[in-house]
C-alpha positions as CSV (number, residue, x, y, z in Angstrom):
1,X,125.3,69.5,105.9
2,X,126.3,69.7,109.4
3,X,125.6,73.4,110.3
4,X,129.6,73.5,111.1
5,X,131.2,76.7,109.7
6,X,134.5,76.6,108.2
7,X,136.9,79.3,107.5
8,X,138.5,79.8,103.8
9,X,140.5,82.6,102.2
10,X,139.9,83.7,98.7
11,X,142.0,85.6,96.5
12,X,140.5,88.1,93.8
13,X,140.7,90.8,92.0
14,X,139.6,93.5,93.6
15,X,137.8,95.5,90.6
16,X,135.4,92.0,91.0
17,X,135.2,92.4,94.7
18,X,133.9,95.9,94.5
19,X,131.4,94.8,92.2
20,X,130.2,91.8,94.3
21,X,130.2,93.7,96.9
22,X,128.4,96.8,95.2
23,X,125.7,94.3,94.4
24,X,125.6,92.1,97.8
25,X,124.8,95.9,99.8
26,X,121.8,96.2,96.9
27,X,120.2,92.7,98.5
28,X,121.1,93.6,102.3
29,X,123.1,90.8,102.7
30,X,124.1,90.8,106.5
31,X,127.3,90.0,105.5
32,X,130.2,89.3,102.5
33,X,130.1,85.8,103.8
34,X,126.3,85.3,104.0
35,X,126.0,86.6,100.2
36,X,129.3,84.4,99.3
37,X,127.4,80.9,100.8
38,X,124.4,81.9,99.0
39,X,126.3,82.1,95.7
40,X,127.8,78.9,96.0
41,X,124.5,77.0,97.2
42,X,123.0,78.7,94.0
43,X,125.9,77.2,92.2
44,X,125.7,73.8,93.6
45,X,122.0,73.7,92.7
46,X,122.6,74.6,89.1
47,X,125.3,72.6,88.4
48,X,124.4,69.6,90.5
């Protein structure tokens, strides 16, 4: 990775949002994007 950041937009359901976001505030994530990257580097590393 180049340390570039890129911007996406994402569309869900907003019951799963409140959820992820419930959850992301529980680990002091700085940010909804911070906690989003980490989730998908975990889910690289899994399924990688």
């Amino acid at each position: 990775m180049d340390g570039s950041v890129k911007r996406i937009s994402v569309s869900i359901l907003e019951e799963l949002l409140k959820e992820f976001d419930g959850l992301t505030s529980k680990k002091t994530y700085i940010s909804r994007s911070k906690a989003i990257a980490d989730v998908i580097r975990r889910y690289i590393a899994d399924y990688s």
